[in-house]
KOLZA-153458 format. One line per 2 residues: their letters; for each residue x, y, z of C-alpha. Coordinates in pm, whole numbers, plus 50000, padded with zeros to 5 digits. Layout:
BEGIN
a	X/Y/Z; ...
END
This chain:
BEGIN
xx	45531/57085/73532; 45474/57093/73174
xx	45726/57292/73098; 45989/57089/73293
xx	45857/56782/73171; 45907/56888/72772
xx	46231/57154/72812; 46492/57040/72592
xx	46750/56830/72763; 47102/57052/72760
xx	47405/56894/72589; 47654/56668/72739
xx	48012/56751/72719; 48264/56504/72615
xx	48602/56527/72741; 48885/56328/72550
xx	49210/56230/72770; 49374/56367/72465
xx	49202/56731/72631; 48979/56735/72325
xx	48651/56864/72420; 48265/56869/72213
xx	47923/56856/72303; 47686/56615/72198
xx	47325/56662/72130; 47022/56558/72248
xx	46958/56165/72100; 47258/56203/71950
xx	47563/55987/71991; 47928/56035/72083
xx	48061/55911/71786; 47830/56194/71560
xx	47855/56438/71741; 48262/56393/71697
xx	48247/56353/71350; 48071/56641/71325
xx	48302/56845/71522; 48578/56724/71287
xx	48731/56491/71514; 48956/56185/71387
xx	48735/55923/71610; 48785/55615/71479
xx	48505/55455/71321; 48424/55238/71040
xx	48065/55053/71050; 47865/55329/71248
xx	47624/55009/71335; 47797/54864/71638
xx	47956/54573/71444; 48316/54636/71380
xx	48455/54738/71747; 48611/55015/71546
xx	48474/55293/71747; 48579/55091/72103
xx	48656/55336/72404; 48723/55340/72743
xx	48462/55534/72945; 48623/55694/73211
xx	48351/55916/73357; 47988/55946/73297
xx	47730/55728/73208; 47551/55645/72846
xx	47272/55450/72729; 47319/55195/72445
xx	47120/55214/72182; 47235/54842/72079
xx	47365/54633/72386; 47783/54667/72389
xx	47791/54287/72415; 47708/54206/72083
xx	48044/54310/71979; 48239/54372/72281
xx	48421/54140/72496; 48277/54030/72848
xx	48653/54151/72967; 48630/54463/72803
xx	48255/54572/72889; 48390/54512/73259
xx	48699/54743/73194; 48434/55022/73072
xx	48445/55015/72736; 48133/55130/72509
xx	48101/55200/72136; 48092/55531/72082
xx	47848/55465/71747; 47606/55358/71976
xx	47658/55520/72322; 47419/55843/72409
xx	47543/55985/72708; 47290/56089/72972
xx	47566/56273/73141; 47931/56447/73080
xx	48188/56195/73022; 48534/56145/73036
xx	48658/55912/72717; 48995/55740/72662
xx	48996/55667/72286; 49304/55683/72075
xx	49259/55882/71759; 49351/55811/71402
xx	49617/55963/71274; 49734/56056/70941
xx	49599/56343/70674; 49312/56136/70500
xx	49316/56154/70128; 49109/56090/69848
xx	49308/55993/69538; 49199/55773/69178
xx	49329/55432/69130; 49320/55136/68891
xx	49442/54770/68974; 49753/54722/68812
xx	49851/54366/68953; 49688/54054/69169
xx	49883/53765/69286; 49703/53450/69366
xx	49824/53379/69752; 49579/53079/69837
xx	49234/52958/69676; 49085/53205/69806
xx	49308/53524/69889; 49483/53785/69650
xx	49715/54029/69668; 49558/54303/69490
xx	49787/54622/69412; 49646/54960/69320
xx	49791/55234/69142; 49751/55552/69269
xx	49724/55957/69143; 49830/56063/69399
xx	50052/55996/69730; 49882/55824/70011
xx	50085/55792/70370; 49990/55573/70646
xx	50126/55386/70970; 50160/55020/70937
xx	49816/54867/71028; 49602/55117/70916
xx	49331/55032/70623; 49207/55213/70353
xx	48832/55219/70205; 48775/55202/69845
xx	48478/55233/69581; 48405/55201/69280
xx	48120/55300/69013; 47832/55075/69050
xx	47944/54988/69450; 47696/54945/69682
xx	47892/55113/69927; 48282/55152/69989
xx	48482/54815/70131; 48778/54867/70386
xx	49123/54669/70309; 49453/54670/70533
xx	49736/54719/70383; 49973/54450/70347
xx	50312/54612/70298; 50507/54869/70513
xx	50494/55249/70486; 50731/55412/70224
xx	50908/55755/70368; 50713/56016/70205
xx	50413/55825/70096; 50350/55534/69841
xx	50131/55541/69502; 50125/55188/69501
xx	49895/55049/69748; 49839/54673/69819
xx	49620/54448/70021; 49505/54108/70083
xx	49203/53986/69994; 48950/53683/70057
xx	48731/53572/69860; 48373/53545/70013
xx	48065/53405/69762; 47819/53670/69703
xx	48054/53961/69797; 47967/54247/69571
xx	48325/54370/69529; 48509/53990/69558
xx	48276/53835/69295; 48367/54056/69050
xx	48742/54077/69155; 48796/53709/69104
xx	48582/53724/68846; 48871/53993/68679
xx	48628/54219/68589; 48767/54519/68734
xx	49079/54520/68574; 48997/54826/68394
xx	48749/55002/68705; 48807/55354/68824
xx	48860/55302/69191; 48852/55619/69441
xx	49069/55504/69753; 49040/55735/70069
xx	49356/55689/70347; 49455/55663/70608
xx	49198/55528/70845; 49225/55289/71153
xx	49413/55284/71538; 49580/54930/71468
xx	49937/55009/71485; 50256/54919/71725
xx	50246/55070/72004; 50588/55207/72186
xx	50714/54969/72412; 50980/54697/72507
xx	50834/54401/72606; 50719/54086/72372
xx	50468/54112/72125; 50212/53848/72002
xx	50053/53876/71696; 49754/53646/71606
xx	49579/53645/71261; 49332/53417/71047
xx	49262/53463/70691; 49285/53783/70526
xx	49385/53900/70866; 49752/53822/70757
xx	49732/54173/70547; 49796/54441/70844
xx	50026/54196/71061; 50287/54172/70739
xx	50254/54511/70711; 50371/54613/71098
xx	50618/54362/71059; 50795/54452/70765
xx	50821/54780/70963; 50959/54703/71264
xx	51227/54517/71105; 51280/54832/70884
xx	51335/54996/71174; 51522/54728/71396
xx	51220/54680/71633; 51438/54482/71966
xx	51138/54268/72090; 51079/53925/72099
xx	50795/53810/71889; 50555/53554/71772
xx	50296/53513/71496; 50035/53272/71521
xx	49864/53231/71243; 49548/52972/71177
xx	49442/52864/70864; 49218/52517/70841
xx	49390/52316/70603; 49775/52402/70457
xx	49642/52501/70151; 49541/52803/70371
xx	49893/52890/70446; 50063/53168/70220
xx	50358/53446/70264; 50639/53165/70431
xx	50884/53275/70225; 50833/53666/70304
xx	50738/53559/70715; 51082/53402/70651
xx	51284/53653/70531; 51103/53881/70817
xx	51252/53591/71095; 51591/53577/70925
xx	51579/53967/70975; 51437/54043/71310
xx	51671/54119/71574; 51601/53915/71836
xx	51364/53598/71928; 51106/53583/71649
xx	50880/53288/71606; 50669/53189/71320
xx	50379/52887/71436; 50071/52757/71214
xx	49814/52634/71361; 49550/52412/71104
xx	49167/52335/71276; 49036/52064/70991
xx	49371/51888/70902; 49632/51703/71108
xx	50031/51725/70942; 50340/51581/71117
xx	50462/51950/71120; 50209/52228/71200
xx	50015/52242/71518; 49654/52136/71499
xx	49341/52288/71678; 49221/52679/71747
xx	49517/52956/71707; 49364/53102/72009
xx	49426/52745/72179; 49814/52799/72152
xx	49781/53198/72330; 49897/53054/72689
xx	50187/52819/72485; 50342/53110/72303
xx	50290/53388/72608; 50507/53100/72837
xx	50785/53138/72582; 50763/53501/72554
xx	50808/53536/72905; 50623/53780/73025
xx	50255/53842/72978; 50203/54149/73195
xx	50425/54351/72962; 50331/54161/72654
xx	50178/54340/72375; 49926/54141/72186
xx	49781/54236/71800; 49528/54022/71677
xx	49343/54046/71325; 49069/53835/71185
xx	48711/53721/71236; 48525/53822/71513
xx	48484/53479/71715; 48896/53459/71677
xx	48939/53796/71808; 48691/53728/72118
xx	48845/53395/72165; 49219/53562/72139
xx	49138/53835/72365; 48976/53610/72661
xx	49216/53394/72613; 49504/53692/72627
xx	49369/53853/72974; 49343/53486/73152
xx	49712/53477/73097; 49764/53791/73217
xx	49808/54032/72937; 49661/54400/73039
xx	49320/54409/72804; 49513/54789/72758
xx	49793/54617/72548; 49554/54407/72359
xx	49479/54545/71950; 49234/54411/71723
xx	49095/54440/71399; 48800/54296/71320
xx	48726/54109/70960; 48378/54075/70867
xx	48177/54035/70569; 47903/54234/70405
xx	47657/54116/70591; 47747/54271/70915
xx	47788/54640/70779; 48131/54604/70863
xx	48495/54645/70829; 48550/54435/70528
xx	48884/54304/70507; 48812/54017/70284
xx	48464/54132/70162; 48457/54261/70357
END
């Protein structure tokens, strides 16, 4: 009896739909044991804060360690999906997760220019020794000496063939950030960064229905950045950004979202929506208010793609608001900005 009682439990296997297969430990959790095993799982927090880790359990059965709900979605925790940061499995399981791609890289870097976007955001460009390629959406985390530990940015322009060594990315301001303090503060002009890329899932996905795109804040970065690459490449698909901001002042990149509509092939819509101020020419109210407005004009929500990037009340808000109108939760991408605070991926101080 004793013996049963205290034999050590055997490991569960953990089958990818990929075909990737590892084993996970005893009291030890899918997203560890797949970074140990060398596997690109996408991951960022490791606290259950960011959704980074977010995957579809297929088979099997887990125990939380921290309830999913806290970041997950009531839609999504009823389509199956766990965090694999925090998910032990008490069985075998069968996982649908897509995996990042890209050859990660450490390389040095210094700042070499910021541009003032709103009274709170900057576009902050990094030099690089060394090339770094990505897919448009993907982040990259950065440190410096002295950090308290590394902060994520998106970044904000499209892929270069064969790599770029000039890296740039959005960032907001947030009082008592570590790294934004000191930014705005220019006193890392003359840091030695260390930026490690690729890293992230939030790219555009094949396809040829619409696409909506919803951002707030900083959240702007990775959605500039897929767009000035699907017009690169003469992406066919009707589009619209929404894009909330509380007062105008919180507006910024309408002459680049312009050139992008001038470009784009087809239907491409560009609508502001401001939740403190009223103007005679920019919708007022949530961003997430206007989803079932701007999925009527695309046409067709159940092949509508929908990429959403900002705080994590917008991004629960978007993506309830996404399903009710009958886009698939599969064809719904987010990226979720948080601060410091959280443990989180820190797209603004992230």
């Amino acid at each position: 009896m004793f013996k049963k009682l205290f034999a050590k439990k055997a490991a569960r296997k953990v089958t990818l739909q990929s075909g990737i297969t590892f084993e996970v430990g005893r009291n030890e959790t899918v997203l560890e044991a797949a970074l140990k095993a060398g596997i690109a799982y996408p991951h960022d927090c490791t606290v259950g804060t960011c959704g980074s880790c977010r995957s579809r359990l297929l088979q099997g059965k887990v125990d939380a360690i921290t309830p999913f709900g806290y970041t997950l979605s009531r839609e999504e925790l009823q389509a199956g999906y766990i965090l694999a940061c925090q998910a032990v499995p008490e069985s075998d399981l069968v996982v649908d997760v897509p995996l990042e791609a890209g050859e990660v890289r450490k390389v040095a870097a210094r700042i070499v220019e910021q541009r003032v976007l709103t009274h709170d955001i900057r576009c902050v460009t990094w030099e690089t020794d060394g090339v770094i390629e990505y897919r448009a959406g993907q982040y990259m985390n950065i440190d410096w000496p002295g950090a308290p530990a590394p902060r994520s940015y998106s970044f904000s322009s499209a892929p270069a063939e064969g790599g770029r060594t000039r890296l740039s990315a959005f960032i907001r301001r947030v009082p008592g950030g570590a790294f934004t303090d000191a930014l705005f503060a220019d006193t890392l002009d003359d840091a030695a960064f260390t930026i490690e890329a690729p890293h992230g899932t939030f790219w555009l996905r094949e396809g040829t229905g619409p696409i909506i795109l919803i951002g707030g804040g900083s959240g702007l970065s990775p959605l500039m950045s897929v767009l000035e690459d699907a017009v690169q490449k003469r992406v066919g698909r009707n589009a619209i950004l929404l894009f909330g901001g509380r007062t105008e002042r919180d507006l910024y990149c309408m002459d680049e979202i312009a050139a992008i509509r001038a470009q784009w092939p087809t239907q491409f819509d560009f609508r502001p929506v401001l939740s403190e101020e009223q103007t005679s020419h920019h919708r007022f109210g949530l961003v997430t208010a206007e989803v079932t407005t701007a999925l009527t004009d695309l046409g067709d929500p159940a092949s509508t793609q929908a990429y959403l990037c900002g705080p994590p009340g917008m991004i629960d808000a978007g993506v309830a608001a996404l399903v009710a109108a009958g886009v698939s939760l599969a064809n719904i991408f987010y990226d979720k900005f948080t601060d410091a605070s959280t443990g989180a991926k820190q797209a603004g101080e992230n």
